[in-house]
PAGU-970363 format. One record per residue: residue in one letter; x, y, z of N, C-alpha, C, O in turn. Coordinates in steps of 0.2 Angstrom, whole numbers, padded with zeros to 4 digits, always signed. Layout:
BEGIN
AXYZXYZXYZXYZ...
//
This chain:
BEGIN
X+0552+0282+0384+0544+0282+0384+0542+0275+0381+0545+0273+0376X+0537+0271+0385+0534+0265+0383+0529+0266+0375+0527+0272+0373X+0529+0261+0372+0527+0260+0367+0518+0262+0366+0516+0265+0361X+0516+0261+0370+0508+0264+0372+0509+0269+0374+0508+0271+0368X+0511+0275+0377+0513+0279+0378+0514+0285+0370+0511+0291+0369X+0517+0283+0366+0519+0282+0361+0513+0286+0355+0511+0291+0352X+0510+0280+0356+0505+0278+0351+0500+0283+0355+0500+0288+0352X+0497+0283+0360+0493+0288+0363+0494+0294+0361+0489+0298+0361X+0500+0296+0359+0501+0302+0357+0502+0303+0351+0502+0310+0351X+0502+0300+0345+0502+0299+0341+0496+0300+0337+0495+0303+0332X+0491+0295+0340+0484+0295+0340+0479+0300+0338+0476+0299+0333X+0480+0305+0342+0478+0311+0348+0473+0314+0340+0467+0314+0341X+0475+0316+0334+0472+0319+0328+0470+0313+0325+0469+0315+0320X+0470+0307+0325+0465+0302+0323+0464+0296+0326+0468+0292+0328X+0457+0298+0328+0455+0296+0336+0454+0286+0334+0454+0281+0338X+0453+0285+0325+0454+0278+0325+0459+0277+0324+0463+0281+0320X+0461+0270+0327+0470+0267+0325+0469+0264+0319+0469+0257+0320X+0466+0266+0313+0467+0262+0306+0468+0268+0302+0468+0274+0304X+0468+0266+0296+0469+0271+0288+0461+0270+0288+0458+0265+0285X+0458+0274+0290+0450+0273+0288+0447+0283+0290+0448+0286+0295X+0444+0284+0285+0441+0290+0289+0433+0288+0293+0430+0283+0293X+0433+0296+0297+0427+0292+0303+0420+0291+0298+0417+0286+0299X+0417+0295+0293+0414+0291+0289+0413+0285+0286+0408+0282+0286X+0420+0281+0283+0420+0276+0280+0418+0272+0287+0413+0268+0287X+0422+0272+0292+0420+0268+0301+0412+0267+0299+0409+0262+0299X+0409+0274+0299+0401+0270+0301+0398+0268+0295+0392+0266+0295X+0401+0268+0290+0396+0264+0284+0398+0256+0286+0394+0252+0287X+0406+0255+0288+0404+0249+0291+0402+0246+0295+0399+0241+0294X+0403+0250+0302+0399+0248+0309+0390+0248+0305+0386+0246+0309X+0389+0251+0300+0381+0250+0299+0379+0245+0297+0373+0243+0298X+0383+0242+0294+0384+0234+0287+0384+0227+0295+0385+0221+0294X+0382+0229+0301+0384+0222+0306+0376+0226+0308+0373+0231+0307X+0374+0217+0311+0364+0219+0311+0365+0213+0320+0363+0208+0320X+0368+0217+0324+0367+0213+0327+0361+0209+0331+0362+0205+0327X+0356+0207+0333+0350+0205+0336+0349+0210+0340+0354+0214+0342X+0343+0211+0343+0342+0216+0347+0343+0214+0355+0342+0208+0357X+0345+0219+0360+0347+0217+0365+0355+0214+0367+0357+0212+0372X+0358+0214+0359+0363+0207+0358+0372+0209+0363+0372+0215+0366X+0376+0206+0362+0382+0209+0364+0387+0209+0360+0388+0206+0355X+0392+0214+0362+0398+0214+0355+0404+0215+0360+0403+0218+0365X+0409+0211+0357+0415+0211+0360+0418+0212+0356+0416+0210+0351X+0426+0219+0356+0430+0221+0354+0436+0220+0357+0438+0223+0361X+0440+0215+0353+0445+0215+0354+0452+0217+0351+0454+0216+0346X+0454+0219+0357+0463+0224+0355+0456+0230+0352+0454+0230+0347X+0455+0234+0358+0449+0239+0356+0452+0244+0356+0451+0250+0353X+0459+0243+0360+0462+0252+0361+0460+0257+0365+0459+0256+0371X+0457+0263+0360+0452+0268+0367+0446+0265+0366+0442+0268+0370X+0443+0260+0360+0438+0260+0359+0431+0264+0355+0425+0266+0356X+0435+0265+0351+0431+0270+0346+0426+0265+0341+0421+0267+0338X+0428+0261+0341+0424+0256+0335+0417+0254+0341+0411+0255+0340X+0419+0251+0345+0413+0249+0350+0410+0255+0352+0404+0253+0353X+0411+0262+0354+0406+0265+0357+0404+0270+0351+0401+0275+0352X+0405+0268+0346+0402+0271+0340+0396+0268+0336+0392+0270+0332X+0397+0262+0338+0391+0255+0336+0387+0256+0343+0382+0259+0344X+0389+0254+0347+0383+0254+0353+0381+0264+0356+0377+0264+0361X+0383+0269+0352+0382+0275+0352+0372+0274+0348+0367+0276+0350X+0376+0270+0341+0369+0270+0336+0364+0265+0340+0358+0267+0338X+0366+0260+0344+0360+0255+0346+0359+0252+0353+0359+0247+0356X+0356+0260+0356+0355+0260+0363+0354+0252+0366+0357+0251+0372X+0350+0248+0362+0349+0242+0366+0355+0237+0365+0352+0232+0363X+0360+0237+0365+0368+0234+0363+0371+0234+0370+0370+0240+0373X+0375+0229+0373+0380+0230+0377+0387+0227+0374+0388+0223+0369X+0392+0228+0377+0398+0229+0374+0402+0225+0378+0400+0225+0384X+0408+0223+0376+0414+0225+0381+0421+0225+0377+0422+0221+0372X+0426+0230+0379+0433+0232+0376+0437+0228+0381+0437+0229+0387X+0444+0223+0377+0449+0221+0379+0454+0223+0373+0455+0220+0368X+0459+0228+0377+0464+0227+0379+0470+0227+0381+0470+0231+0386X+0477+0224+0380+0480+0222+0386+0484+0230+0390+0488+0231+0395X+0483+0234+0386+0484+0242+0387+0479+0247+0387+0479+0251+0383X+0475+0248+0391+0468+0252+0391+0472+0258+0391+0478+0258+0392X+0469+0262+0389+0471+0270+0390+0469+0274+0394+0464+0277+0392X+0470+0276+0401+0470+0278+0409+0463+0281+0407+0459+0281+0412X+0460+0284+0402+0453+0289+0400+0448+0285+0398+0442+0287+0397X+0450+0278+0396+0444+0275+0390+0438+0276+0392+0434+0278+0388X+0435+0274+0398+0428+0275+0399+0427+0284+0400+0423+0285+0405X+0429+0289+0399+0427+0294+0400+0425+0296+0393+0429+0297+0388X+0415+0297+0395+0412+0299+0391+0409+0294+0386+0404+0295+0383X+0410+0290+0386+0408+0282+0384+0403+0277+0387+0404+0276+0393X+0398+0274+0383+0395+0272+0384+0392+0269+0392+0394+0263+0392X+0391+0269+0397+0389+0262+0404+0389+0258+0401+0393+0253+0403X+0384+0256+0395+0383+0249+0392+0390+0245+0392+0390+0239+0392X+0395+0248+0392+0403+0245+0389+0407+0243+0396+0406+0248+0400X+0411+0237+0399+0413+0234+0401+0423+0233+0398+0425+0229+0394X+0425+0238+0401+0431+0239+0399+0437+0234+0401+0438+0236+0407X+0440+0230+0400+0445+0225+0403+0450+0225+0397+0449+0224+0391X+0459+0225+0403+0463+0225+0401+0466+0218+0402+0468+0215+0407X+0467+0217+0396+0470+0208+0398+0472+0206+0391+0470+0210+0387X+0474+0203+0390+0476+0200+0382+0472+0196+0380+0470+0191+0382X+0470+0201+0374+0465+0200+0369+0465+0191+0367+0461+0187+0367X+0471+0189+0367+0473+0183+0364+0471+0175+0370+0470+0169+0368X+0472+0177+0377+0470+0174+0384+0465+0175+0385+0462+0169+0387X+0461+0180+0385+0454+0181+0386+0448+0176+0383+0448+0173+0378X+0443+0175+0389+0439+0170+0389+0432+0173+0394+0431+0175+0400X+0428+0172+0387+0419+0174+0391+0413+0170+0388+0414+0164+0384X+0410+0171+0389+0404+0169+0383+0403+0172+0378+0404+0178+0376X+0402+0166+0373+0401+0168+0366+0397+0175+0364+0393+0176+0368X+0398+0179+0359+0391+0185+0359+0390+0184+0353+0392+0178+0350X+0386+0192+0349+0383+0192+0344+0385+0194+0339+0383+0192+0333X+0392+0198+0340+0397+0201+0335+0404+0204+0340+0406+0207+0345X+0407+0202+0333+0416+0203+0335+0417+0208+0333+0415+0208+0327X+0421+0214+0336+0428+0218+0331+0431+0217+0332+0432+0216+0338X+0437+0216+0327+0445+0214+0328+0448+0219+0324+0447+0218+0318X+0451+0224+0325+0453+0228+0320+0463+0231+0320+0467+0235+0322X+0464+0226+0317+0472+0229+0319+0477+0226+0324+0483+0229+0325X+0474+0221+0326+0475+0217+0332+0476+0212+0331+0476+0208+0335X+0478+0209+0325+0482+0201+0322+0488+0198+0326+0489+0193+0329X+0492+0203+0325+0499+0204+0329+0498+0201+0336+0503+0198+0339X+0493+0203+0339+0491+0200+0348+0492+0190+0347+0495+0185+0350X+0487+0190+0339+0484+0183+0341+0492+0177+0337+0493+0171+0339X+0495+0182+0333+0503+0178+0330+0500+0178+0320+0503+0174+0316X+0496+0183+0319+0493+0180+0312+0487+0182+0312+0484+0183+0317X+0485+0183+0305+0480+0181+0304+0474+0175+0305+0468+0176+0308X+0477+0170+0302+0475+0163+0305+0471+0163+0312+0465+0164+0314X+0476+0163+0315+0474+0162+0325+0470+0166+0326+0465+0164+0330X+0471+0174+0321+0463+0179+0324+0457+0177+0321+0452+0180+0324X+0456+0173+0316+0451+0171+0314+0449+0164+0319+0444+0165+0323X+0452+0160+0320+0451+0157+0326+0447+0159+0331+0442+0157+0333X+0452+0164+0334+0451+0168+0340+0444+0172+0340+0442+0173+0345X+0442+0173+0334+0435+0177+0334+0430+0172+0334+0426+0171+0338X+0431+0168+0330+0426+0161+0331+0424+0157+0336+0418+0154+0338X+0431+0158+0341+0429+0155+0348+0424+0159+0352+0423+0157+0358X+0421+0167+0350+0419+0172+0356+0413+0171+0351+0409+0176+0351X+0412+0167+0347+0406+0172+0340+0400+0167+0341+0400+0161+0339X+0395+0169+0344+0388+0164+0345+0387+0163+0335+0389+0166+0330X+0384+0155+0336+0382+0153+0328+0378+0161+0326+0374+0165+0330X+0380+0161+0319+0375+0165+0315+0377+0171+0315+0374+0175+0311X+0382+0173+0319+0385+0180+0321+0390+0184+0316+0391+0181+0311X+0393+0190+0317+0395+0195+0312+0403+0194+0315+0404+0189+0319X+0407+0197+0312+0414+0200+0315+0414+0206+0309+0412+0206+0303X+0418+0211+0311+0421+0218+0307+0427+0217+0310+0429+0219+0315X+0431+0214+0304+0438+0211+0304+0442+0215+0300+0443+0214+0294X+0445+0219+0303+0453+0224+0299+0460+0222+0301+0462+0221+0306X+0464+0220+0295+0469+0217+0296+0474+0219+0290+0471+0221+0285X+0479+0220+0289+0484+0222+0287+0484+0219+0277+0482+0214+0276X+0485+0221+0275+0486+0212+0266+0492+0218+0262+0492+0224+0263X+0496+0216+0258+0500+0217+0250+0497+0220+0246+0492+0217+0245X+0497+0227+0244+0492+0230+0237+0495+0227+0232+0492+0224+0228X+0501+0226+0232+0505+0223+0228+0511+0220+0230+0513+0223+0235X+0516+0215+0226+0521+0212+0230+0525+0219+0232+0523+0225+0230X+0532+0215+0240+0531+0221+0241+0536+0223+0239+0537+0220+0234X+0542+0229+0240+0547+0230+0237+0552+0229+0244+0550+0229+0249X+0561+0228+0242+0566+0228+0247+0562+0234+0250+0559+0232+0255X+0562+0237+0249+0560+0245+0255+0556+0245+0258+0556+0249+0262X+0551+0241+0258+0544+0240+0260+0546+0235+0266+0544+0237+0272X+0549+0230+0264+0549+0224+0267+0555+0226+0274+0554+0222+0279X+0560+0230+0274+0566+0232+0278+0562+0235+0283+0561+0233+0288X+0559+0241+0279+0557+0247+0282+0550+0241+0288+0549+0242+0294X+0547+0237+0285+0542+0234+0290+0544+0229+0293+0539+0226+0296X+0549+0225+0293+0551+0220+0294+0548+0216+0294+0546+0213+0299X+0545+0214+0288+0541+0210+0286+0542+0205+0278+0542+0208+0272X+0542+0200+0278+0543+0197+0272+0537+0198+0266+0532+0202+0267X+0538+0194+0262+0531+0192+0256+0525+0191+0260+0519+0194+0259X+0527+0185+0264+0520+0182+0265+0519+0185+0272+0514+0182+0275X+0521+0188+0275+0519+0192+0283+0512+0194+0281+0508+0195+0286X+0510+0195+0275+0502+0198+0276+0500+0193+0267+0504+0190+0263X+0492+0195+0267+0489+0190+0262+0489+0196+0257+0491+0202+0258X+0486+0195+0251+0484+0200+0249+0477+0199+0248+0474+0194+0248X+0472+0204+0247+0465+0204+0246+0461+0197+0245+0457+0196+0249X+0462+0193+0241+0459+0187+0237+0462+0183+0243+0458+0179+0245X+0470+0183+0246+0471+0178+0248+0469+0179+0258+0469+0174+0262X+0467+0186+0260+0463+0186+0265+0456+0184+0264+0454+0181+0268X+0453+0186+0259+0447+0182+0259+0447+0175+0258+0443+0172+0262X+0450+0172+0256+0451+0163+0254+0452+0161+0263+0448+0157+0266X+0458+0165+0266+0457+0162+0274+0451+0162+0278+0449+0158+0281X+0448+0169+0278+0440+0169+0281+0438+0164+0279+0439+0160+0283X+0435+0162+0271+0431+0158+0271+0433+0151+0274+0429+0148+0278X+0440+0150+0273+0444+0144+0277+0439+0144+0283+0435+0140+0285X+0441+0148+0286+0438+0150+0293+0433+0146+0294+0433+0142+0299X+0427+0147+0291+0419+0145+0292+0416+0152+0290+0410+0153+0289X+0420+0158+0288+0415+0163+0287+0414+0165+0279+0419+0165+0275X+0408+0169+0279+0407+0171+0271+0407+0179+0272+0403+0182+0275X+0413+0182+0269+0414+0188+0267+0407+0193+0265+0404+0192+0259X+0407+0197+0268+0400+0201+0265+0402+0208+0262+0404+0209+0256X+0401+0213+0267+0404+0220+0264+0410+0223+0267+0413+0222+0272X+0412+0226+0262+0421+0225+0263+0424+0234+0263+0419+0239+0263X+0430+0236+0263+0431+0243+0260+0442+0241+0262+0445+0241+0267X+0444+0241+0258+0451+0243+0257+0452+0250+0259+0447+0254+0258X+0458+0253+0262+0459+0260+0262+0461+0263+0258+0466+0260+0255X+0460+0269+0256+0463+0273+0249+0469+0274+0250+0472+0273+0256X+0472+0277+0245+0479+0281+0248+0478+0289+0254+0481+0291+0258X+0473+0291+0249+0471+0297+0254+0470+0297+0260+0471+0303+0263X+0467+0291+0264+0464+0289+0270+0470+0286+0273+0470+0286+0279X+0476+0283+0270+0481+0280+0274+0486+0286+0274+0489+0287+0280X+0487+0292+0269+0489+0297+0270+0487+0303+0276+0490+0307+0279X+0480+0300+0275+0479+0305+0281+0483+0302+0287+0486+0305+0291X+0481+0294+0288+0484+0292+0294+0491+0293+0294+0493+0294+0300X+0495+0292+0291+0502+0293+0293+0503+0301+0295+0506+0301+0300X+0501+0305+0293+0503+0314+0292+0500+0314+0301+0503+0316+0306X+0494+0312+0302+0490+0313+0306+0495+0311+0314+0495+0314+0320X+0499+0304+0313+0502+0299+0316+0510+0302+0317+0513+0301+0322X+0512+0305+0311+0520+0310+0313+0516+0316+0314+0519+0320+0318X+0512+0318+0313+0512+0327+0315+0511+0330+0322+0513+0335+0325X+0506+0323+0324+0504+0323+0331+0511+0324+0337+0512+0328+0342X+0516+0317+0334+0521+0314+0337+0527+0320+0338+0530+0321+0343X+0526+0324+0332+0529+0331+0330+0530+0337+0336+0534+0340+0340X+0522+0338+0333+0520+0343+0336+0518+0341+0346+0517+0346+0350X+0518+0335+0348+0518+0337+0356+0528+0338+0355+0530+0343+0356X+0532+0333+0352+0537+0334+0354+0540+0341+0354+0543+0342+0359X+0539+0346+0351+0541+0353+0351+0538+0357+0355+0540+0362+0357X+0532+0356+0356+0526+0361+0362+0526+0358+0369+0525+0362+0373X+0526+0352+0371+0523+0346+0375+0527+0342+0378+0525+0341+0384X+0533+0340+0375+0536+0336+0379+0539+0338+0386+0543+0343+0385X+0540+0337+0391+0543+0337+0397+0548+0339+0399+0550+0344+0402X+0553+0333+0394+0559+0336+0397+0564+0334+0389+0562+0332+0384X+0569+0336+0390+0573+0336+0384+0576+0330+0381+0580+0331+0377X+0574+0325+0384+0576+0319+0381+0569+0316+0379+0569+0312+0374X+0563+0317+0381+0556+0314+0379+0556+0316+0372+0556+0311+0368X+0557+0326+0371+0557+0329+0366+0563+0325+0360+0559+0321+0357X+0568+0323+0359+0572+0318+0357+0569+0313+0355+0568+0312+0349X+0568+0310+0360+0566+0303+0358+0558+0303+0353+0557+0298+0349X+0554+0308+0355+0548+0308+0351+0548+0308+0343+0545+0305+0339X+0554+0314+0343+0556+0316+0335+0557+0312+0334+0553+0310+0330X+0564+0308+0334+0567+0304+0331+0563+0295+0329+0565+0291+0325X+0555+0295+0336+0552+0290+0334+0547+0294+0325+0545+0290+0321X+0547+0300+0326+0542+0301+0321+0546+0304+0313+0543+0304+0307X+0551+0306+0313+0556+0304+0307+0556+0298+0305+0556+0297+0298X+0558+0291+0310+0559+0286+0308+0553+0285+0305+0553+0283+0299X+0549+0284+0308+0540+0281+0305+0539+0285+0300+0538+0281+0295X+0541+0294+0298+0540+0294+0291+0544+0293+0286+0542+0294+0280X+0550+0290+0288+0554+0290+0282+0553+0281+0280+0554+0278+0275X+0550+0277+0285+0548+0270+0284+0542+0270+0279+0541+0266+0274X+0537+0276+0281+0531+0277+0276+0531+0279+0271+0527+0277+0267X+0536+0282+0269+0537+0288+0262+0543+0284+0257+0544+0283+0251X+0547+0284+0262+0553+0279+0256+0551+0271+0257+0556+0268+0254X+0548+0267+0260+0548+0261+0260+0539+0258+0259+0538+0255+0253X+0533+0259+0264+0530+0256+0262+0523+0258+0258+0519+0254+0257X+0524+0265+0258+0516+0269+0254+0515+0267+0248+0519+0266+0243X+0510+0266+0247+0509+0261+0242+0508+0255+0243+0504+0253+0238X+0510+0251+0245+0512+0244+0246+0509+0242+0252+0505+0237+0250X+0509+0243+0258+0506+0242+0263+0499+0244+0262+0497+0249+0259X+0494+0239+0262+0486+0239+0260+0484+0238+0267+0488+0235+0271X+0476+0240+0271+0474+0240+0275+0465+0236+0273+0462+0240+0268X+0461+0231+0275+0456+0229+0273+0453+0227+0280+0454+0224+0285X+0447+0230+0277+0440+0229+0282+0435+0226+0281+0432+0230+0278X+0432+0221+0282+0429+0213+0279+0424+0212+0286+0426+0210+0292X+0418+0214+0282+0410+0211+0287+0411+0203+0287+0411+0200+0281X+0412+0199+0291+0413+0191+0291+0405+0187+0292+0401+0191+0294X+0403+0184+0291+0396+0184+0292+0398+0175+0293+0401+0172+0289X+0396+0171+0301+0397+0165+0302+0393+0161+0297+0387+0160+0297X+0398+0158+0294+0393+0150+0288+0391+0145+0290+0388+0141+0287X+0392+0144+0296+0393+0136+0301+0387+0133+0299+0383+0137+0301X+0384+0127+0296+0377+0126+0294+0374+0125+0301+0368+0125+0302
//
């Protein structure tokens, strides 16, 4: 089974791919004022739940979702306003609009750094980004770091994610870290899924296999290595360019 494949199924009980509940999503999506008429680009959008939940609220908004894995259903049910394209968020090339989402899609661009880049080159002067990207709650532990294969400095932590925004050109406005509760829900939600099609769902006896064994692995990476320690932050970027 391919790795999108994977994650679509995993998914399935938490229709967004972050540690966020759908509440906390629209107190954010409410904090971006795009212009009226204006456009927004989502990148590495997934099924796009972030974009057809802002232009849900703002009839007069048009959109477009890139990424380089659509999910065979994404426009079903979803906005006309939205312009779906599969291509790599990191290659991708349009006119500037009036607000970015980038949510969890760093890894496309090689970093952090590159995705603020990367949002600046699509972001008309004056413009928002609602930028989620991985940071340190605290240093991490051997277990943390095995389990994610990821060293010290693979993520910033809070202070040292906002100091790169600012680097960037932009001024940090409203923000939200994820709780443990809301990253709990996402992990239970992310094996339970993976769980439950493998034992009801899977096809054939080796899908069943491999599904479990990808969802043991993910929880024992969660629960003995990085809960706790793995921080999830959501940061309104507001363009400072004078």
């Amino acid at each position: 089974m391919d790795r999108a494949t994977l994650s679509r199924i995993a998914h399935r009980d938490h229709a967004i791919a972050a540690p966020v509940s759908e509440a906390q999503a629209r107190v954010l999506l409410s904090r971006l004022s795009p212009p009226p008429n204006g456009g927004v680009l989502d990148l590495g959008c997934g099924a796009g739940v972030w974009l057809a939940e802002l232009l849900d609220s703002r009839p007069d908004l048009t959109g477009v979702g890139v990424d380089i894995a659509l999910p065979p259903d994404v426009a079903d049910g979803r906005s006309e306003r939205i312009t779906w394209v599969e291509a790599d968020a990191a290659r991708y090339e349009a006119e500037p609009v009036d607000t970015v989402i980038c949510i969890g899609a760093s890894h496309a661009f090689g970093g952090l750094a590159p995705t603020l880049d990367a949002v600046r080159r699509h972001l008309r002067p004056g413009g928002q980004v609602l930028l989620g990207d991985g940071l340190w709650e605290r240093p991490p532990s051997v277990a943390a770091q095995e389990a994610l294969q990821a060293g010290p400095d693979e993520f910033p932590d809070l202070p040292g994610l906002l100091s790169q925004a600012r680097a960037a050109g932009f001024e940090p406005g409203y923000g939200h870290v994820s709780t443990l509760g809301e990253w709990d829900d996402y992990e239970w939600s992310w094996t339970g899924a993976l769980t439950e099609w493998a034992l009801r769902d899977a096809p054939t006896p080796a899908e069943r296999a491999e599904a479990l064994a990808v969802a043991r692995q993910h929880r024992d990476e969660w629960l003995l290595g990085y809960r706790g320690e793995l921080g999830f932050a959501f940061v309104v970027l507001n363009d400072a360019r004078a």
